[in-house]
C-alpha positions as CSV (number, residue, x, y, z in Angstrom):
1,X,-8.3,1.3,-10.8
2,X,-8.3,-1.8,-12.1
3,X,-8.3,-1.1,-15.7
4,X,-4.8,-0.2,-15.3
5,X,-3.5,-2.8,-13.6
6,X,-5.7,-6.0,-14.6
7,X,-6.5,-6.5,-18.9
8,X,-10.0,-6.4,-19.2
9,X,-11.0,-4.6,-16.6
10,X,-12.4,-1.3,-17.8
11,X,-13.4,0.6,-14.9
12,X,-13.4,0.2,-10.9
13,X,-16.7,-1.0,-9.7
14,X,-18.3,-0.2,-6.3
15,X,-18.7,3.6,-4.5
16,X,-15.6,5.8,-5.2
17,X,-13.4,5.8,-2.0
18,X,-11.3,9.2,-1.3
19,X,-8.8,10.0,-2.9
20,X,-5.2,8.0,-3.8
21,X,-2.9,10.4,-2.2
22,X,0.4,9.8,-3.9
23,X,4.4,10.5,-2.7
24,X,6.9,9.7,-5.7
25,X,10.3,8.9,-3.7
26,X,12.6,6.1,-4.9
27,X,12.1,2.9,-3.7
28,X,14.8,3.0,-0.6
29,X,13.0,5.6,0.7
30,X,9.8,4.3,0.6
31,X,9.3,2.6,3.8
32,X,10.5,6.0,5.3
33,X,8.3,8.1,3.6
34,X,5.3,5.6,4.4
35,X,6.5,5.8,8.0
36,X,5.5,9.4,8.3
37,X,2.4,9.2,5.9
38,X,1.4,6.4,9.1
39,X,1.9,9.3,11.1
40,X,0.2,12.3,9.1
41,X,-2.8,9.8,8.8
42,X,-3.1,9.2,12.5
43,X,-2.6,13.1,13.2
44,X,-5.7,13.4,10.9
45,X,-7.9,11.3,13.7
46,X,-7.5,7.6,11.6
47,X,-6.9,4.8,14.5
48,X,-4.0,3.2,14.3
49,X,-6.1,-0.2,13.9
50,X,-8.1,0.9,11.1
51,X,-4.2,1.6,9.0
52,X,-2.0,-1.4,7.3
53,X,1.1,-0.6,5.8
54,X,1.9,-2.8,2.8
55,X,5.4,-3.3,1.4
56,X,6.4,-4.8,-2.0
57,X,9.5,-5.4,-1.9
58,X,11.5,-6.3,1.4
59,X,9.6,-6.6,4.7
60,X,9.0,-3.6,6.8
61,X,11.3,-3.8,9.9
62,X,8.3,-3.8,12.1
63,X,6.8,-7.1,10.9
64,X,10.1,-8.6,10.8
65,X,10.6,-7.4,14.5
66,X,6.3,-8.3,15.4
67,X,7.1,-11.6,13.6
68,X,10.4,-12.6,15.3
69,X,8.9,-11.5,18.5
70,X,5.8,-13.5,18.7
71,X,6.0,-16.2,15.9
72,X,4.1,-16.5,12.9
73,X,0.8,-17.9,14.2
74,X,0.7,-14.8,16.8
75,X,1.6,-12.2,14.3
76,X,-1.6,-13.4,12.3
77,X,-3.6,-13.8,15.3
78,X,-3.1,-9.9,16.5
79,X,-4.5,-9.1,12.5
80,X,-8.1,-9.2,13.9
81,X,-7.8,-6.6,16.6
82,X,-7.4,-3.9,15.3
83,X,-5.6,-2.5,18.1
84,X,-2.4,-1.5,16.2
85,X,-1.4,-0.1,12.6
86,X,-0.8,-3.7,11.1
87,X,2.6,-4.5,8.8
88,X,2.7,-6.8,6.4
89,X,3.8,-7.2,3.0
90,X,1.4,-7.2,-0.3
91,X,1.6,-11.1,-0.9
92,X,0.5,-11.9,2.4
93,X,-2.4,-9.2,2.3
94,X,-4.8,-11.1,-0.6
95,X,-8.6,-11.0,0.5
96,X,-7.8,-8.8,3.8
97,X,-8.3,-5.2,4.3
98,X,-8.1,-2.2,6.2
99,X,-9.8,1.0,6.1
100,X,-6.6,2.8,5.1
101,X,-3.2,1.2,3.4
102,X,-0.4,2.6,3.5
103,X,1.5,1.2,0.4
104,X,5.3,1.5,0.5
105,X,6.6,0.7,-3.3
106,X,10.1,-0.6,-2.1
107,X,10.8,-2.3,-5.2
108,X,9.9,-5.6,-6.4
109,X,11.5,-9.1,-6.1
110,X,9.8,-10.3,-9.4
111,X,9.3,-7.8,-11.9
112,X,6.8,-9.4,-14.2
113,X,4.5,-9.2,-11.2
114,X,4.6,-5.7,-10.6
115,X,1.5,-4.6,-11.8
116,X,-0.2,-7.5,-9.7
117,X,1.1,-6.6,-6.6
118,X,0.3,-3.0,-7.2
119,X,-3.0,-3.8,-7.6
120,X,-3.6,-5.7,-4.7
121,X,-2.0,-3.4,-2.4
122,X,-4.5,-0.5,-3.7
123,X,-7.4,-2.6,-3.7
124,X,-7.0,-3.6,0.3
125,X,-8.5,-0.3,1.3
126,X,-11.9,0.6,2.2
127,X,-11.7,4.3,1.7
128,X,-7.8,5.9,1.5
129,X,-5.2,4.7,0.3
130,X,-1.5,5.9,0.2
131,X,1.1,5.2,-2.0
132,X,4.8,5.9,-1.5
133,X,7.7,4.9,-4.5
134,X,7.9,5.8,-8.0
135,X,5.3,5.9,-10.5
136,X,3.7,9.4,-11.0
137,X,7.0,10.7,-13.1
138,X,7.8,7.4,-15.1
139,X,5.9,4.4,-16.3
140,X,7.8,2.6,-13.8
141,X,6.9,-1.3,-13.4
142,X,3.2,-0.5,-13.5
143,X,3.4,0.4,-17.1
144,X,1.8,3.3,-19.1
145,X,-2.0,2.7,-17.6
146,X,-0.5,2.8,-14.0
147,X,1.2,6.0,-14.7
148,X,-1.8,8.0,-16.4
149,X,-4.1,6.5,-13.0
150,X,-1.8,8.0,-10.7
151,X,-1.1,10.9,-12.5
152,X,-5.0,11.6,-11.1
153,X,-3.5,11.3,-7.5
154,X,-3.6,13.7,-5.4
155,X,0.0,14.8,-4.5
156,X,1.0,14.4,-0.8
157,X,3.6,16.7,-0.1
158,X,6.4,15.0,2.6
């Protein structure tokens, strides 16, 4: 994917994961939606611990509620378990992963860093990926590239 996201990138490198499964809502409903694609994944027999959701926009109320909880330090400090579907937001995600992300495309605080975030929250996977907020219909902040990869998404019907 990172030909459309990244100049000069051509093609993804590495084994081909499954596939990007795709929900085009509008951005305040996209922590929602990614909500019940946590669910639908976990009916399908993923772990909890083995699924991040990733926001790029405003906080998911979970980590805002695990952070407030437990403090900073903790929240990291639970990341290595694996016990529990982890939330965070894209910024704080660089160089981690989990086997699935769930990405929640809740809008952007910084629009001239869309496509950056975008590609960071769908390169933190090891083998599915989900992505919830507009993109499939428009161009949307990802640009023209962004659109014609996610046009190849499969569509996840809510």
């Amino acid at each position: 994917m990172g030909g459309a996201f990244v100049d000069g990138v051509v093609k993804p490198r590495g084994p081909v994961g499954t596939p990007v499964r795709v929900v085009d809502v509008l951005a305040e409903d996209a922590i929602n939606v990614a909500d019940v694609a946590v669910e639908r994944l976990m009916d399908e027999g993923w772990n909890p611990g083995q699924i991040a959701l990733l926001t790029t926009g405003h906080r998911h109320p979970a980590q805002t509620l695990a952070v407030d909880m437990v403090g900073h330090a903790e929240y990291w400090d639970r990341f290595p378990a694996e016990e529990d579907v982890f939330y965070g937001h894209v910024l704080g995600f660089k160089g981690l992963e989990r086997t699935v992300v769930v990405l929640a495309v809740n809008g952007f605080r910084e629009a001239e860093r869309a496509r950056s975030l975008l590609y960071t929250g769908v390169s933190r996977r090891g083998c599915s990926s989900s992505s919830s907020g507009r993109g499939r219909r428009s161009s949307g902040p990802g640009g023209e590239g962004v659109r014609r990869r996610l046009a190849e998404a499969e569509e996840w019907v809510r």
